[in-house]
C-alpha positions in Angstrom: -18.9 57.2 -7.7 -20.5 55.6 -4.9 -19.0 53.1 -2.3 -18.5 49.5 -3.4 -20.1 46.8 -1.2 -17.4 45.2 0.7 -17.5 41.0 1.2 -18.5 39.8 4.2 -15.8 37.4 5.3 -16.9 34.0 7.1 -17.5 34.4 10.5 -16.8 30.6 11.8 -14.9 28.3 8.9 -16.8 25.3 7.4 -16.4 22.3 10.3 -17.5 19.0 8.1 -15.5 17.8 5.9 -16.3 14.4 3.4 -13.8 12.9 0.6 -12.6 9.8 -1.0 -13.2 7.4 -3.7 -16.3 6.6 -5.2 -17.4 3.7 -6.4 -15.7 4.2 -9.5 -12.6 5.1 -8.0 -13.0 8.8 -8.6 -11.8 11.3 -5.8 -14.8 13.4 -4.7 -14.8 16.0 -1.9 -16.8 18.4 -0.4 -17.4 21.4 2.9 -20.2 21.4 4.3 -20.7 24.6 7.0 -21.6 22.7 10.4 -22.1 18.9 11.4 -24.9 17.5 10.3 -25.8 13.8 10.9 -27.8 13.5 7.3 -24.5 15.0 5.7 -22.5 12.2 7.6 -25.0 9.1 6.8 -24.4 10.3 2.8 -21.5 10.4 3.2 -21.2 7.1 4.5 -23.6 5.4 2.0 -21.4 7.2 -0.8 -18.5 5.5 1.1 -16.6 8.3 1.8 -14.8 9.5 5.0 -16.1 12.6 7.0 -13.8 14.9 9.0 -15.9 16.5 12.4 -14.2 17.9 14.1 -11.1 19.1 12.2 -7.1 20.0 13.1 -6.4 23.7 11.6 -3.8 21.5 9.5 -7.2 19.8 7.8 -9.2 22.7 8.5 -6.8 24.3 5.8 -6.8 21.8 3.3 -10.3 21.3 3.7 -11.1 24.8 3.0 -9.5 23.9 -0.6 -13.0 21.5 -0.9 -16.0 22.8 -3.1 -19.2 23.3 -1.1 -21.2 20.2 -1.0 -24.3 20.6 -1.3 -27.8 18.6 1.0 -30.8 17.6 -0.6 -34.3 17.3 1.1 -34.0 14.1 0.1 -31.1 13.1 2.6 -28.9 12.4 -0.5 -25.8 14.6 -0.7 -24.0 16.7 -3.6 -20.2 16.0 -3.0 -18.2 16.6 -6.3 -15.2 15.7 -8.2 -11.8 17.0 -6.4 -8.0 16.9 -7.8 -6.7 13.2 -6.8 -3.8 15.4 -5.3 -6.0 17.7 -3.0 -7.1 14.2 -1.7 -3.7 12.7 -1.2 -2.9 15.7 0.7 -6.0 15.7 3.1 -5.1 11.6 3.8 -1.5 12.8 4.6 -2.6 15.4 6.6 -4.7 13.0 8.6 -2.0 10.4 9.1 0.2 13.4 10.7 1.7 12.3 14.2 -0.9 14.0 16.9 -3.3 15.2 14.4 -6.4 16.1 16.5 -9.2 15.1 13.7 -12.2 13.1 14.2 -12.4 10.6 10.8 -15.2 8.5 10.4 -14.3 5.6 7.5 -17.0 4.3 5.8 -17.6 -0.1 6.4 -15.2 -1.6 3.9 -17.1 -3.5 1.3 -16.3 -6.7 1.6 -15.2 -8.3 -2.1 -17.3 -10.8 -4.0 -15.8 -14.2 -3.4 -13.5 -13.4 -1.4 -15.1 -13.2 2.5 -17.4 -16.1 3.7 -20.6 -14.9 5.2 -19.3 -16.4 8.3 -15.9 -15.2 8.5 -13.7 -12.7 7.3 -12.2 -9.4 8.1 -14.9 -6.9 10.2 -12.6 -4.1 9.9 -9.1 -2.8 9.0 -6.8 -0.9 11.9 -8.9 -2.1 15.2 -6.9 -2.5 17.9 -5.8 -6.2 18.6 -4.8 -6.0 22.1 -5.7 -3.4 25.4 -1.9 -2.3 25.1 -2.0 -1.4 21.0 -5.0 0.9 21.6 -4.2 4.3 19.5 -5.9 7.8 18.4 -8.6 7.3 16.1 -9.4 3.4 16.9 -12.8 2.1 17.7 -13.9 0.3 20.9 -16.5 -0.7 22.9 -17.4 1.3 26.2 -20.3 1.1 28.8 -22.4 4.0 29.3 -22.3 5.8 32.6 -25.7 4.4 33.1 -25.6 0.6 33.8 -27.9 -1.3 31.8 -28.0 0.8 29.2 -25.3 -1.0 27.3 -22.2 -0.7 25.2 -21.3 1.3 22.6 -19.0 1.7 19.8 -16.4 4.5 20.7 -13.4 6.3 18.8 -10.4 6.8 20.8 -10.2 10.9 20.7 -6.9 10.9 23.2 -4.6 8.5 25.2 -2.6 9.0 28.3 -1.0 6.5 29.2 -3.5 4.0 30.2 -6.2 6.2 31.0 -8.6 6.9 27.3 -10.7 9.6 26.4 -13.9 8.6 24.3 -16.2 9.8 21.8 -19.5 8.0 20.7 -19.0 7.6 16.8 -22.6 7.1 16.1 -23.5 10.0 17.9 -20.3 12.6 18.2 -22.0 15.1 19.7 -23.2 13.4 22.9 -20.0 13.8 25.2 -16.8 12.2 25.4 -16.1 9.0 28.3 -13.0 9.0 30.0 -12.4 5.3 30.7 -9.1 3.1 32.0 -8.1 0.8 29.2 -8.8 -2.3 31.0 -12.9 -0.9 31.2 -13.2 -0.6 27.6 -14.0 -3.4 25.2 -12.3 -4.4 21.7 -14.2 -5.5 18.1 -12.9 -8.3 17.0 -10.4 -7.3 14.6 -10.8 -10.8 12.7 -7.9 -12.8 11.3 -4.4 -11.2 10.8 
């Protein structure tokens, strides 16, 4: 009898996560092995959340995920998950000092309902300098002058002091800016 082959276990555990509801209102969810920016812009235009990078309490759920699949096309293959596994991965998320990174998709706005003009830009930003939390965008200057603002998520707050992550481009760096030299979105009507 000869020797069986044994399984290579994973060296590093799959870092990007994407899930939610479709647009039928179907949970879908998938892992995908690194961060990948065409992943995270499917994602998005599927209007599902990604997860980069994740707490080991999402990390673990996440795991549960089928393998998504990328297409030279740019077009992801994220497929359909148990509404509970989803549930769970939300809860997981909303945990007190969870560490994750979650990028939401644009709410759409509904027909009829939003003016062109006015209307809601975005659910949970922060309203004033003093509400900023975890996971909230703002507006920071680059450490170059002139070269802008850009939209940041909050990644950790002491006391008045914030740590910042670009959330168009995650990879880039974090900022580390007081409260009162960062800028808010307009959070629209209440």
């Amino acid at each position: 009898m000869g020797k069986q082959p044994e399984k290579k276990a994973a060296t590093t555990p799959d870092r990007l996560f994407v899930f939610g509801l479709d647009e039928e209102g179907k949970p879908r969810g998938a892992r995908f092995p690194e961060y990948n920016e065409k992943v995270a812009n499917a994602a998005a235009q599927m209007k599902l959340a990604s997860v980069h990078p994740a707490s080991p309490a999402v990390t673990e759920l996440g795991m549960k995920l089928p393998v998504g699949r990328l297409y030279a096309s740019g077009k992801a293959f994220v497929p359909p998950i148990r509404r509970d596994l989803l549930s769970k991965l939300k809860a997981a998320l909303d945990m007190p000092g969870d560490g994750s990174q979650l990028q939401q998709p644009a709410p759409a706005p509904s027909p009829g309902k939003v003016k062109a003009t006015t209307g809601t830009i975005a659910a949970g930003l922060p309203r004033t300098w003093e509400s900023i939390t975890v996971g909230q965008l703002v507006l920071a200057e680059d450490d170059d002058p002139g070269f802008g603002w850009w939209p940041c998520l909050v990644t950790k707050r002491e006391d008045q002091v914030l740590t910042l992550r670009l959330r168009d481009y995650p990879d880039k760096g974090t900022y580390v800016r007081h409260i009162a030299q960062v800028g808010l979105v307009n959070p629209g009507p209440e």
